[in-house]
DOLO-335297 format. One record per atom (N, C-alpha, C, O, CB): z, y, x. Coordinates in steps of 0.1 Angstrom, whole numbers, plus 5000, padded with zeros to 4 digits. Glycine has a CB too. Example, Ala and Ser with C-alpha at 12.3 -4.5 7.8 and 13.67 -1.06 7.14 Angstrom:
REM DOLO-335297
507849435132/507849555123/507849675132/508549675142/509049555113/507149785128/507149895137/507950005129/508050115134/505749945141/
REM end
This chain:
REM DOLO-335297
518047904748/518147994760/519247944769/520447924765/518448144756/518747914782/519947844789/520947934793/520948034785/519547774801/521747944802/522648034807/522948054819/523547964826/523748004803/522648124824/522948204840/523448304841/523448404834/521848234849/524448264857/525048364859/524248494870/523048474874/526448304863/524848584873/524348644883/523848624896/522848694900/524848694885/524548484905/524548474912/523348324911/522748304922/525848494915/523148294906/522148184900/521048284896/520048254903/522848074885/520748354890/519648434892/519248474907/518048454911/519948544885/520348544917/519748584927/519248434936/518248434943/520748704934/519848364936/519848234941/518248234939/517248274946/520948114933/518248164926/516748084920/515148234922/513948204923/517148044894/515648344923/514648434933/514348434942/513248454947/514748524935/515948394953/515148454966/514048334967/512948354971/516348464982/514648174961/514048084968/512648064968/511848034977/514547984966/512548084949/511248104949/509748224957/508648194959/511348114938/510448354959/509548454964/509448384979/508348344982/510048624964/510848354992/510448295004/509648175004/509148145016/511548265010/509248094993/508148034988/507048104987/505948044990/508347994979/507048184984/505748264981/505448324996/504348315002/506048394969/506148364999/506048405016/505348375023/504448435029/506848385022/505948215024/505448135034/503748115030/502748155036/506347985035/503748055020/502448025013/501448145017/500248145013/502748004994/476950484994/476550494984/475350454980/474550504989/476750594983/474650384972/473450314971/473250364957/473950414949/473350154974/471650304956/471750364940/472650204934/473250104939/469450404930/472150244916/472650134913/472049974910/472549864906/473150184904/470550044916/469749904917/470549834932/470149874943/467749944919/471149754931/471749694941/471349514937/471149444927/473349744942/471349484953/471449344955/472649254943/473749304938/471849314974/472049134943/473249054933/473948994942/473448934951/472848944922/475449004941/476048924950/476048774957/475748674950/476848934945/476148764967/475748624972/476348514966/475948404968/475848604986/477548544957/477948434951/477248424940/477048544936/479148414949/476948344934/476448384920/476948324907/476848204904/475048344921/477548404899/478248414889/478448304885/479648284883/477848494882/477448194881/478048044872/477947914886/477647804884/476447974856/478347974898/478247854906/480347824904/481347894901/477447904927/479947714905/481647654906/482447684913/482447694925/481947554909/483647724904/484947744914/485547724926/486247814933/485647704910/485347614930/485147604941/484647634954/485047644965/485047554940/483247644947/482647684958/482847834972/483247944967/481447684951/482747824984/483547964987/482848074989/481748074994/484147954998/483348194985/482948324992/482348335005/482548245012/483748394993/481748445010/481648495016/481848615020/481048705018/481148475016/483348625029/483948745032/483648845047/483048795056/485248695033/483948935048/483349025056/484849125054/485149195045/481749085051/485449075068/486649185070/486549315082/486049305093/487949085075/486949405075/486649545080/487749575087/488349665081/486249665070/488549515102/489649505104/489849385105/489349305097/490349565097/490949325119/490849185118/492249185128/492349095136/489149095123/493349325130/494249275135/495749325126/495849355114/493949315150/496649325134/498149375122/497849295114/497349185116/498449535114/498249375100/498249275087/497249195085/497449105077/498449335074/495949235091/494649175087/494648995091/494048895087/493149265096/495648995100/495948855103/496448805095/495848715090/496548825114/497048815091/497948755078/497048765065/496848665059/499648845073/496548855063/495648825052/494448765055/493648785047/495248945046/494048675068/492548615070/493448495067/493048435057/491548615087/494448465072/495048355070/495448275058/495648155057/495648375075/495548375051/495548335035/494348355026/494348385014/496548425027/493148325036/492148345024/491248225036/490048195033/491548555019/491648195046/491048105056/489947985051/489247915059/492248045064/490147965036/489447805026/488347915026/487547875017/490247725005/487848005029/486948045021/485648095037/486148075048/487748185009/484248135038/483748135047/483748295049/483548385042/482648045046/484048285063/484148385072/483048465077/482848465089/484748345083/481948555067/481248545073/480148675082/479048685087/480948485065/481248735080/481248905093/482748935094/483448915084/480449105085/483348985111/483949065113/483849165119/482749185125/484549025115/484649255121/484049455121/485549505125/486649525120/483449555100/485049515137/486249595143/486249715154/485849695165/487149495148/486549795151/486349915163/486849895181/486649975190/487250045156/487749745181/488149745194/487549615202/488149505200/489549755193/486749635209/485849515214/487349385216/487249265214/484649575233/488349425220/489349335224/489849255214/490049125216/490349395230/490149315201/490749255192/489449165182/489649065176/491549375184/488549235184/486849145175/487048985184/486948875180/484649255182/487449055200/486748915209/488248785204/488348655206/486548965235/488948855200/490348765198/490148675183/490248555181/491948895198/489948765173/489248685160/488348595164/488248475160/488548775151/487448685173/486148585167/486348465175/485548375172/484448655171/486948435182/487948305188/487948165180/487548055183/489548345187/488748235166/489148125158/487948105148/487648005142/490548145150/487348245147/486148205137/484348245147/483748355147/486548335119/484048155151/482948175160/482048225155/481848345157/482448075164/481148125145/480048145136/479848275128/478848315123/479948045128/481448335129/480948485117/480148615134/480248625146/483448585104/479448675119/478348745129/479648875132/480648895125/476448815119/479248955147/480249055147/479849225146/478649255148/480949035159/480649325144/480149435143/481449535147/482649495149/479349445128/481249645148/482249765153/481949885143/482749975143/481949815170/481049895137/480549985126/480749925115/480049825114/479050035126/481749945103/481549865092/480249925083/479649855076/482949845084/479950055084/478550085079/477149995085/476349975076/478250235083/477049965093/476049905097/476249715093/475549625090/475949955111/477349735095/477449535087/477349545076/476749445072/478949435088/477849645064/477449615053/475949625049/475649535041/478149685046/474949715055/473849725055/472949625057/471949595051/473649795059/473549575070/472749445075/473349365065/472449365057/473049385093/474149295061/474849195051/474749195043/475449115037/475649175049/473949285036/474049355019/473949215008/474649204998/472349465015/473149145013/472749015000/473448895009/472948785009/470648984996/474048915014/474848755023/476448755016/476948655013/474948775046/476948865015/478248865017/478848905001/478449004995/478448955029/479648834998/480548874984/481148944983/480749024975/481348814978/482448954990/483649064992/483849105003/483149055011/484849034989/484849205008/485349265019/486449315015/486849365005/484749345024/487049295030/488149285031/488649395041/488349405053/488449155034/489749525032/489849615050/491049665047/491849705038/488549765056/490949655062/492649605068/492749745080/493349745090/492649375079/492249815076/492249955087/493549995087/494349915083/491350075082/494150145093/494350265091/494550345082/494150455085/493750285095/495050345070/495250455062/493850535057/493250525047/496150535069/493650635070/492650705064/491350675067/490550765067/492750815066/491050525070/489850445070/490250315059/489850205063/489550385086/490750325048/490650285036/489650265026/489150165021/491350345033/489350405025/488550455012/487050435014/486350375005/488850635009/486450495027/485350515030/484650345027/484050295017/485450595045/484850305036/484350125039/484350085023/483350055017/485649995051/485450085018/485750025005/484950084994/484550014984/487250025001/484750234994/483950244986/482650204987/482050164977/484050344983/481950205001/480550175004/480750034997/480350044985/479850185022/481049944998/480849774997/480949794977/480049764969/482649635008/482349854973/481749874958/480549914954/479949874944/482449954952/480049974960/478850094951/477649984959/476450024958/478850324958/477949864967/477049764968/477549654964/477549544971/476549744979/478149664950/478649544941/479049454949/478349354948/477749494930/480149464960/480849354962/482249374955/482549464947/480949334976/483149274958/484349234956/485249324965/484649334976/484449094959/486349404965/487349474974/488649454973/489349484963/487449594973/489049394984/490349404985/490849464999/490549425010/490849274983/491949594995/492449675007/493849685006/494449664996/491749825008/494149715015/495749705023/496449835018/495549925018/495749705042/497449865014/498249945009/498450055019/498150005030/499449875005/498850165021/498050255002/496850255003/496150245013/498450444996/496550284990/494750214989/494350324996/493450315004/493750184973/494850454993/494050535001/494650665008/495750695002/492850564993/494250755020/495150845025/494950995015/495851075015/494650865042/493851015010/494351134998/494251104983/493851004979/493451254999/494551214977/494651184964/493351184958/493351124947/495451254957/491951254963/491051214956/490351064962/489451004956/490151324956/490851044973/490450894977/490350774965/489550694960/491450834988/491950804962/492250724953/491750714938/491750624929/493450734954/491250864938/490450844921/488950814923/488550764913/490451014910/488250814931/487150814936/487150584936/486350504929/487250924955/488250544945/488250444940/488450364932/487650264932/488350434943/489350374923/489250364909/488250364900/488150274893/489750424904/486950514900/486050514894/484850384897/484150324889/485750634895/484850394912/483950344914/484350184912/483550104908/483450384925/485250154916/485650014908/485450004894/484849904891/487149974908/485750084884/485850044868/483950064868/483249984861/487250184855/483250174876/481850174874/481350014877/480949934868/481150284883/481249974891/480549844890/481049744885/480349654882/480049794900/482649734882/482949624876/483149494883/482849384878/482149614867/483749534901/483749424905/485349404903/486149474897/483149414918/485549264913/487249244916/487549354927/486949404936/487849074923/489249364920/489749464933/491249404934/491849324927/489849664929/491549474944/493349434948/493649484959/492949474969/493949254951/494949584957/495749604967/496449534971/496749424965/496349684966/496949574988/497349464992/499349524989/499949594997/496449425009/499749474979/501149474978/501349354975/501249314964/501849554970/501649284985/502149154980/503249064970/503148964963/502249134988/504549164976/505649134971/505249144951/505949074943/506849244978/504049234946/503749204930/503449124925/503149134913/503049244923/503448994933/503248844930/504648784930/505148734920/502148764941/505048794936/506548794939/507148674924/506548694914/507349004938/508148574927/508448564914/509748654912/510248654900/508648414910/510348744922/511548774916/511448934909/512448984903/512648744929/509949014913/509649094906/509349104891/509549204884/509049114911/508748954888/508548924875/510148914869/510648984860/507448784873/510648854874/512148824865/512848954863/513648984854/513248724874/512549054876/513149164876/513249244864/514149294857/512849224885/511649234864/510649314854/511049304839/511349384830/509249244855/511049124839/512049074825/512849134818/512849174806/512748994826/514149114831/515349174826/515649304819/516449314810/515849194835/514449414826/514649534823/513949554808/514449614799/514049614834/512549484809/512049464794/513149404786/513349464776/510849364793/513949304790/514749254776/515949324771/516749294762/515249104778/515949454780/517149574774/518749504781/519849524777/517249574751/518349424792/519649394801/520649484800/521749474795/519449384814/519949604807/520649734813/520349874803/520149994806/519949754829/520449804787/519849954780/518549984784/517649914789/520650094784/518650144781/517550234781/517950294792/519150344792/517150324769/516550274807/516450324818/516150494821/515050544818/515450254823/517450574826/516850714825/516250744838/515250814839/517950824823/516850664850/516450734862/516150564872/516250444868/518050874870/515750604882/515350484890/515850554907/515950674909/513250434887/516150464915/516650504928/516050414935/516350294934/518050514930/515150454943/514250384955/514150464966/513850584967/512850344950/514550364974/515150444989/514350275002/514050164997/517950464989/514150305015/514150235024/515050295037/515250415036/512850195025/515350245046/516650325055/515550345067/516250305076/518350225060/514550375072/513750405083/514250515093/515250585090/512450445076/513550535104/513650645114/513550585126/514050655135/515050715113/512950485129/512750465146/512550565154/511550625151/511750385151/513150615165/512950655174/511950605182/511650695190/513950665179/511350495184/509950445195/509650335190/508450325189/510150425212/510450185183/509250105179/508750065192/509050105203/508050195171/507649905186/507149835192/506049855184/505949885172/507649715195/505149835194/503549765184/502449665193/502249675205/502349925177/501849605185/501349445187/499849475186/498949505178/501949325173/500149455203/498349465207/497949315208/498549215204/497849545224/496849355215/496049185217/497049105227/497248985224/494149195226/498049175241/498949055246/500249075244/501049075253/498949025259/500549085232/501749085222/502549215222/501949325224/502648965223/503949215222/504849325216/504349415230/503649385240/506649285214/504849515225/504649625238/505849735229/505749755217/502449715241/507149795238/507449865234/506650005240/506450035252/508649835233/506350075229/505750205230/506650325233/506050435233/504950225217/507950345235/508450365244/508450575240/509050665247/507650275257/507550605224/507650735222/508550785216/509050745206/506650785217/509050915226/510250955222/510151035205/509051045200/510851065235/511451075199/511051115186/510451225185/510051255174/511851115178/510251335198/510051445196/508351445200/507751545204/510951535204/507651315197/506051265198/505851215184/506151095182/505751135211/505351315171/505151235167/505751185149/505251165138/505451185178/506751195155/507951125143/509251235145/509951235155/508650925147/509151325133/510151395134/510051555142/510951635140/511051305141/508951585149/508651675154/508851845148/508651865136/507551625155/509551995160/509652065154/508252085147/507152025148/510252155161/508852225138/507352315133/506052335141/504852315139/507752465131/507052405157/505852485162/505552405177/505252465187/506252655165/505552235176/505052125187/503552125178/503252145166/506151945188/502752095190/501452085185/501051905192/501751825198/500352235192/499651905188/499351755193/499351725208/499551815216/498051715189/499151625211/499751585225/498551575232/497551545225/500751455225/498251605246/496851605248/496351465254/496851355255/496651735258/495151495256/494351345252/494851275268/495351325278/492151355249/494451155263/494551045274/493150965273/492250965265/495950925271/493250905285/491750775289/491850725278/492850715271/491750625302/490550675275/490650595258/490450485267/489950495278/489450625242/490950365260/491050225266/490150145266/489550135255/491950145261/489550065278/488049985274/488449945268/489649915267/487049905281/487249905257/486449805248/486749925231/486149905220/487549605248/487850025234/487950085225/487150225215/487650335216/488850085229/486250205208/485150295205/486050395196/486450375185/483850225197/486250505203/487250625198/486850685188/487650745180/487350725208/485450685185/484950805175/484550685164/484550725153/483450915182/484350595165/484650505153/485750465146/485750425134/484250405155/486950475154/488650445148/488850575141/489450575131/490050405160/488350715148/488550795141/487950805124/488550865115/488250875148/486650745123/486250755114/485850895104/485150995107/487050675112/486350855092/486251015086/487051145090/486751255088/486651015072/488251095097/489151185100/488851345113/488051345121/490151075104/489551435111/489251545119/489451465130/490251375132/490051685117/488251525140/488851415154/489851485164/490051605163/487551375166/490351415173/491251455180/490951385196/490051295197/492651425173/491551435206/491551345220/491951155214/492451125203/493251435234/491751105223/492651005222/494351005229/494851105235/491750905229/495050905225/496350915228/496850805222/496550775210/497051045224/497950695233/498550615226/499750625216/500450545211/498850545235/499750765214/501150795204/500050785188/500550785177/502150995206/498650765190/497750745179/497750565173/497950505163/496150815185/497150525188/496450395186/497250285196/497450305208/494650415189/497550195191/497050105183/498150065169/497949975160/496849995194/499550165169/500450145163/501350215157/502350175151/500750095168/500950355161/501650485154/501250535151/501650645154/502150565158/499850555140/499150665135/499850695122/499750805116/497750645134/500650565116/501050615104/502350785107/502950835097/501750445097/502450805115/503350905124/502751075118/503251185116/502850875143/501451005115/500351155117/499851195102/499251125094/498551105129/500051295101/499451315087/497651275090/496951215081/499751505082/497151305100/495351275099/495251165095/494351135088/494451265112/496451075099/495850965098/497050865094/497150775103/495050935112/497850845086/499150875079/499750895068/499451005063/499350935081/500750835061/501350945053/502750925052/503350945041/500750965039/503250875065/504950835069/505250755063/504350685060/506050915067/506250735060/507450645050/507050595039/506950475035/508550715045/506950725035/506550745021/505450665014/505450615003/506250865020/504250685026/502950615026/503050465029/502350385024/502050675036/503950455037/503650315046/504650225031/504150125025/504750315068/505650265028/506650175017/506650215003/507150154993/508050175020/505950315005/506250354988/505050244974/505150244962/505850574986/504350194980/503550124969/504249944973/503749844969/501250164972/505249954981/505449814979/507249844971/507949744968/505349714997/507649934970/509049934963/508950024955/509549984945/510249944971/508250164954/508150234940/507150114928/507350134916/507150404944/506450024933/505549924926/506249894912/505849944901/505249784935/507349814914/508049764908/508649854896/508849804885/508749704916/509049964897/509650044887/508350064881/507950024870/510550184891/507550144891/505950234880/505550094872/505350094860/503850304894/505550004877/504949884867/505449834857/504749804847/504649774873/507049814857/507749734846/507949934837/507949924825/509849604854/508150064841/508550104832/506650194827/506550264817/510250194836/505650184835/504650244829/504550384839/503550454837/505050264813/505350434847/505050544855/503750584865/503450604877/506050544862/503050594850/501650594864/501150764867/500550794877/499750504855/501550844859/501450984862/502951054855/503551054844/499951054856/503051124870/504251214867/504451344865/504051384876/504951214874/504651424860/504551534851/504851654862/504151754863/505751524837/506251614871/506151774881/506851634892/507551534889/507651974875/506351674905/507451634916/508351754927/507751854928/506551534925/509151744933/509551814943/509951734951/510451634947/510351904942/509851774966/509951724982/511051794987/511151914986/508751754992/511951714993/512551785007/512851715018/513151595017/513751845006/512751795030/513051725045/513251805054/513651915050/512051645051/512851785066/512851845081/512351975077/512552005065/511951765093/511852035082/510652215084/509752105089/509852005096/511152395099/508752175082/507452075081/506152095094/505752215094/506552115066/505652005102/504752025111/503951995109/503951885104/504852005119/502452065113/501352055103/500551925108/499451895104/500452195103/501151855117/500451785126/500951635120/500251555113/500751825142/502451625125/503451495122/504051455110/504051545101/504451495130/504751335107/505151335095/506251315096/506551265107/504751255088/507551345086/509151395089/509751255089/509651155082/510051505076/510551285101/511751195101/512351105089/512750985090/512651255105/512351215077/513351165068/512351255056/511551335059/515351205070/512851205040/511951285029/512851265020/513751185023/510351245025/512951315008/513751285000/512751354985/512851474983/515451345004/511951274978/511351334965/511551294950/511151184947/510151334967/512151384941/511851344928/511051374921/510551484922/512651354921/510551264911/509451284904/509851274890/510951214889/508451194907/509151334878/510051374867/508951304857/507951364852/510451554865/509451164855/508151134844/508551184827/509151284824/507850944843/508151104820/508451204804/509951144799/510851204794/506951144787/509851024803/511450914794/512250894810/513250824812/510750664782/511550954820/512650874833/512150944843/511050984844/512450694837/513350984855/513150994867/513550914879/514550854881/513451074867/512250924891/512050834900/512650934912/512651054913/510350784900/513250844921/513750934934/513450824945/513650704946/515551004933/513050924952/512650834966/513250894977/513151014979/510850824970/513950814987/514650804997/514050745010/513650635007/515750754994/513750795022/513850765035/514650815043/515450915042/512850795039/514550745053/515450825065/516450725075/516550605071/516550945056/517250755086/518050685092/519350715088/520350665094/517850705105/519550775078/520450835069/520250875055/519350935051/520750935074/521350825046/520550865033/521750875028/522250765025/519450775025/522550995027/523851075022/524051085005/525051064997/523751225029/522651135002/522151124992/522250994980/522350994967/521051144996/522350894992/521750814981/523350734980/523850704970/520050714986/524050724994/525250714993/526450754974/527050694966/525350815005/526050874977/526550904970/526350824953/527250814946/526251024974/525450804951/524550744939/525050614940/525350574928/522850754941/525350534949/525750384953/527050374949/527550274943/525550334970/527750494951/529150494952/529650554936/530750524932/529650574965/528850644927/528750644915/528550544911/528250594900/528150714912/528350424909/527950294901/528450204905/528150094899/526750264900/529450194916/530150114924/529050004931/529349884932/531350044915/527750054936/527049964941/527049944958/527050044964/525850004935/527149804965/527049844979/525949894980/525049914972/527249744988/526249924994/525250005005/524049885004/524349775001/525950025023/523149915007/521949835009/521049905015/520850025013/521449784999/520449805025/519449895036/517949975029/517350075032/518849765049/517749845016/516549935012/516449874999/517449794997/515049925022/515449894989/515449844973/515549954960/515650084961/516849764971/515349894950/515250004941/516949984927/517549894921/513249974934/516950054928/518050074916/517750154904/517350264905/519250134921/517950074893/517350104878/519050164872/520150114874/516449914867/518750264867/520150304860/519750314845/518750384842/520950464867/520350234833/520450224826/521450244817/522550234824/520150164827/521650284803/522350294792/523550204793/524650254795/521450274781/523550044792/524449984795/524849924811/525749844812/524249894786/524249944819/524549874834/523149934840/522149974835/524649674833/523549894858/522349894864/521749754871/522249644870/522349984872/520549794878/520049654883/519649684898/519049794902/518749604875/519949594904/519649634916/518049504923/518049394920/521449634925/517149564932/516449474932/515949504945/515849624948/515549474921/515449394955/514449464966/512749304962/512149274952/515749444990/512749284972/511649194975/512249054966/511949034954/511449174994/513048974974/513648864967/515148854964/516048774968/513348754972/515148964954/516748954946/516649044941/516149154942/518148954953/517548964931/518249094919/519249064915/519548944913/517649124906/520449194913/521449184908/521749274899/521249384899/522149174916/522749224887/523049334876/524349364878/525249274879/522849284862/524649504879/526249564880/526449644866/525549694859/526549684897/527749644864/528749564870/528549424871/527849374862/529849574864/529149344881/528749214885/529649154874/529049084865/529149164901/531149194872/532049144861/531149164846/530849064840/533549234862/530849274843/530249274830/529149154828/529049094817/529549404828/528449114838/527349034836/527648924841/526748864846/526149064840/529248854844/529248724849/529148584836/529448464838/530648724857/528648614826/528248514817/526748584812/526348574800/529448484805/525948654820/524748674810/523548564810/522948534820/524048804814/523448524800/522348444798/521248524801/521148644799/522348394784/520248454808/518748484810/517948504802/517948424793/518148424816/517048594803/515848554790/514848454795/514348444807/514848694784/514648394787/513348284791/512248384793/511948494789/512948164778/511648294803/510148404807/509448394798/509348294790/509148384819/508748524799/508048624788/506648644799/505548614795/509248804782/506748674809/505648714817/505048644827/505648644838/505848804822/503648574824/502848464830/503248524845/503648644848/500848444826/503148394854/503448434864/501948434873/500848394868/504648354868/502248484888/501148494893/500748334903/501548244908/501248644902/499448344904/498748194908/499248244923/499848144928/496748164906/499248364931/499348434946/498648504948/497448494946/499148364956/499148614954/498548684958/497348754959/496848844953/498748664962/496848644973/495248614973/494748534968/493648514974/494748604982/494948464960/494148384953/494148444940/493148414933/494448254954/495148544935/494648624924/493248674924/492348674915/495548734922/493148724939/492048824941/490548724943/489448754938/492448924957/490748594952/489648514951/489348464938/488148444936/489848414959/490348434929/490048344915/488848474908/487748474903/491848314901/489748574912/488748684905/487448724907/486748774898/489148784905/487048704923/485448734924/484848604922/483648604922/484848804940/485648464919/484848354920/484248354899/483348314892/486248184928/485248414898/484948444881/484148564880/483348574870/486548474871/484148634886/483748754884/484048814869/483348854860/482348754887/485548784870/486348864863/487848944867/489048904865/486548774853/487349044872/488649144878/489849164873/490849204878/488249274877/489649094856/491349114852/492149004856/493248984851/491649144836/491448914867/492648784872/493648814883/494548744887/491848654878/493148974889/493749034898/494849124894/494549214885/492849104906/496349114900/496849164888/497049324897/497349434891/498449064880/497049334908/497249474914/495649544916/495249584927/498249454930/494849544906/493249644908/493249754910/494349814910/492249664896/492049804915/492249954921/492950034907/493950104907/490550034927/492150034898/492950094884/494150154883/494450274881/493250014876/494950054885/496650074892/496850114903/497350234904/497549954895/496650044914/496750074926/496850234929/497750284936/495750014933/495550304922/495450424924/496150484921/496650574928/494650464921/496650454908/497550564904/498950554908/499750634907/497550574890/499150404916/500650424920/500450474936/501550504941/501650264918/499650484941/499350544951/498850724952/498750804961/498450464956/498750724941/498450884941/499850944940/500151044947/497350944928/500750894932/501750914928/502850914944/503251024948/501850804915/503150814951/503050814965/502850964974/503551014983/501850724966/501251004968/500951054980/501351204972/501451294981/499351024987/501551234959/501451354956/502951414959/503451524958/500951364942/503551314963/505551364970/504951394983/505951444989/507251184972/503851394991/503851435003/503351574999/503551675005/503051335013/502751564992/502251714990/503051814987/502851924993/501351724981/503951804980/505051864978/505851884989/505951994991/505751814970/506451774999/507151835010/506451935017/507052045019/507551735019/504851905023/503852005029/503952135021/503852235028/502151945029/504052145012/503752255006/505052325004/504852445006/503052234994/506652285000/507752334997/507652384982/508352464975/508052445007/506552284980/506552364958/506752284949/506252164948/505052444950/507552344940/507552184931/506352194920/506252294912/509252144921/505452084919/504452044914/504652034899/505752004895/504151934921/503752054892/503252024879/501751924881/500851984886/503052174869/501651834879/500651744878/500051694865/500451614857/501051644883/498651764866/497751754855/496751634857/495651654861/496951884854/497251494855/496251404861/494751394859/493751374867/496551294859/494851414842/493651454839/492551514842/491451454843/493651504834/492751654845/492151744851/492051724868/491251774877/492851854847/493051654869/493051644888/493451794890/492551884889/491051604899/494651834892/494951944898/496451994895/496951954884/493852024893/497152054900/498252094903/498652244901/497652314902/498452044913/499652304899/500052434897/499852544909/499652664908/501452414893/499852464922/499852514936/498352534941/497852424943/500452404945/497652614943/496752614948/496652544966/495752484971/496652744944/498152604971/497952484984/498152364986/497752304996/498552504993/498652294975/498652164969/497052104968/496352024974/499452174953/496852174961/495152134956/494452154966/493352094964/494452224944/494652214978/493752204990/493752074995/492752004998/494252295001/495352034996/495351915004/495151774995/495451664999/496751905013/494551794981/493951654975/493151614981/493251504984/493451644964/492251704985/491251614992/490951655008/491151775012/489851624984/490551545017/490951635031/489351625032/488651575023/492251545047/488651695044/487251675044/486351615057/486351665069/486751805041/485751505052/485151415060/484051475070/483251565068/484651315051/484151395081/483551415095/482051415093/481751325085/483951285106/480951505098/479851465097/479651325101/480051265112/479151535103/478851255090/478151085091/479051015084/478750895083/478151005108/480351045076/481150975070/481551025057/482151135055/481950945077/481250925047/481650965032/481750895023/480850805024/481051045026/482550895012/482250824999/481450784992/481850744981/482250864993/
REM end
């Protein structure tokens, strides 16, 4: 076993993850267009449901492979893709491209909105393709069991899109905590420092500050209601971005870069970061259902999502606490109990003998003095091929367990996610029966599932 110090650990992480960085039908369905014993090599055929924001970065990392529909609800952003990729056919309905594409196409890829997640992704499963979707997998909590089932039913590949779980410095993290670095873990502290007041967001001719004040939106009293509609923008098909969701006017405090703002279409902070930094604890300690949670924040508006949240969740051997906000007093306090600096965002493991501190690429063990001779453990846990190529190795195998974030997981660390929102909406603290699907609250249990638009469903 060699010997490292602290600082040689965080070193030999960051360098490696910024390395990583850079780098319904019945069930008689069509067989996928790849076909199961053709060679590894050979490429897919993808069909992305979404093709701007993150979806760029994820075409880009999957670009070896053939392009062969894109589907986007904004004629501007389709005409900007289809640029670099000509030959793929185009569409603005992802229901109608999967239909027309049924036996051409392998997987899909969607890169939506939140609460245009579930819908698309389930249709392409339940027509035995391949899925991979963008974090959180889905905007309610029955989204998320709905996709799960229907993944483990046909048995294709799946993957959320959290990237940083490829990460090598998550695996090491992960290690540490497995090899009893820090004792026996009672509680976990995961916080990000958020609160913009207006933000930029990235249309088709780049940054644009959007310029909405906080009282639009983000942070909003109780009794502000929605903002009234504006011109919807050519090329933009309004009642298709809405999708499943209750419809509303149009309005740029919606589209093209603040909806995560909105519960319709939304689920704040919480939603937007919690499956890329709660990931790491639920995974290395097993927190896939939590027994009761409670919420607190602003006075709640039925419309927007709060400024700031603060929720614990009470699993059986440990508790999880999640922090947002432009302020986090709270968590202060916790930092300064363990003599830990301030840090803008990350998760902190409190343990029996020491804690650990971790974000994306680093980790550190405090006391720093206690652990300035700790030897490392040699790795114990295969590491990942990347990301997306976890997810390609896996439809090219058509074996799902090469993907290491599947809907399976995904779901449940995303329900988990979304069931702290329910709690702030509601002001109750939760008992969670995962089993059963259902909660102690009867107004809790309303908002598991929200209810889809005529013409759109599961």
């Amino acid at each position: 076993m060699k010997k490292s110090n602290r600082r040689q650990f965080l070193r030999r992480s960051a360098t490696a993850s910024i390395a990583a960085i850079a780098g319904l039908r019945s069930l008689s369905v069509a067989a996928p267009a790849f076909c199961s014993n053709a060679a590894p090599n050979e490429k897919l055929n993808l069909a992305f449901v979404g093709v701007w924001g993150q979806a760029r970065t994820t075409m880009g990392e999957m670009q070896g492979e053939n392009f062969y529909a894109l589907c986007d609800v904004d004629e501007n952003r389709l005409g900007k893709a289809a640029q670099n990729w000509s030959d793929a056919k185009k569409f603005n309905d992802y229901r109608k491209m999967l239909e027309t594409l049924d036996d051409k196409i392998d997987a899909v890829v969607v890169s939506t909105p939140d609460h245009s997640h579930a819908a698309p992704s389930v249709q392409a499963m339940r027509m035995k393709k391949h899925c991979y979707c963008e974090k959180p997998l889905a905007h309610d909590v029955r989204e998320c069991r709905v996709m799960q089932d229907v993944a483990a039913e046909m048995k294709v590949a799946t993957q959320m899109g959290t990237q940083p779980n490829s990460w090598p410095n998550y695996y090491e993290t992960e290690e540490l905590v497995k090899s009893g670095a820090i004792g026996t873990v009672s509680e976990v502290h995961v916080w990000t420092q958020t609160g913009d007041a207006t933000g930029y967001i990235q249309g088709v001719g780049g940054k644009k500050d959007v310029g909405i004040p906080l009282g639009v939106g983000w942070g909003m009293r109780p009794d502000q209601m929605l903002p009234e509609g504006q011109p919807i923008p050519q090329g933009l098909d309004w009642d298709l971005w809405l999708g499943p969701a209750e419809a509303v006017p149009y309005h740029d405090c919606f589209f093209p870069g603040n909806w995560r703002r909105w519960w319709r279409f939304g689920s704040g902070q919480l939603g937007n970061f919690g499956c890329h930094y709660m990931n790491l604890p639920v995974r290395t300690l097993g927190l896939l259902n939590c027994r009761t949670v409670e919420a607190w924040g602003p006075a709640v508006n039925s419309f927007a999502c709060p400024e700031y949240l603060r929720v614990k969740y009470e699993f059986p051997n440990c508790t999880l606490w999640w922090y947002d906000g432009a302020s986090l007093p709270e968590l202060a306090v916790v930092l300064n109990k363990y003599q830990i600096p301030a840090k803008k965002s990350g998760i902190l493991f409190v343990g029996s003998e020491g804690c650990l501190y971790a974000n994306y690429t680093e980790h550190i063990l405090y006391p720093e003095a206690q652990y300035a001779d700790f030897k490392a453990p040699e790795p114990f846990i295969p590491r990942s091929v990347g990301h997306y190529k976890e997810f390609l190795d896996a439809c090219k195998a058509n074996d799902p367990k090469l993907a290491r974030c599947p809907f399976s997981y995904a779901g449940r660390l995303t329900e988990t996610a979304l069931l702290g929102t329910l709690a702030y909406r509601t002001g109750e603290k939760l008992e969670w029966d995962a089993e059963n699907f259902r909660t102690n609250s009867q107004n809790a249990n309303e908002l598991l599932a929200t209810t889809y638009r005529k013409g759109w469903r599961l």
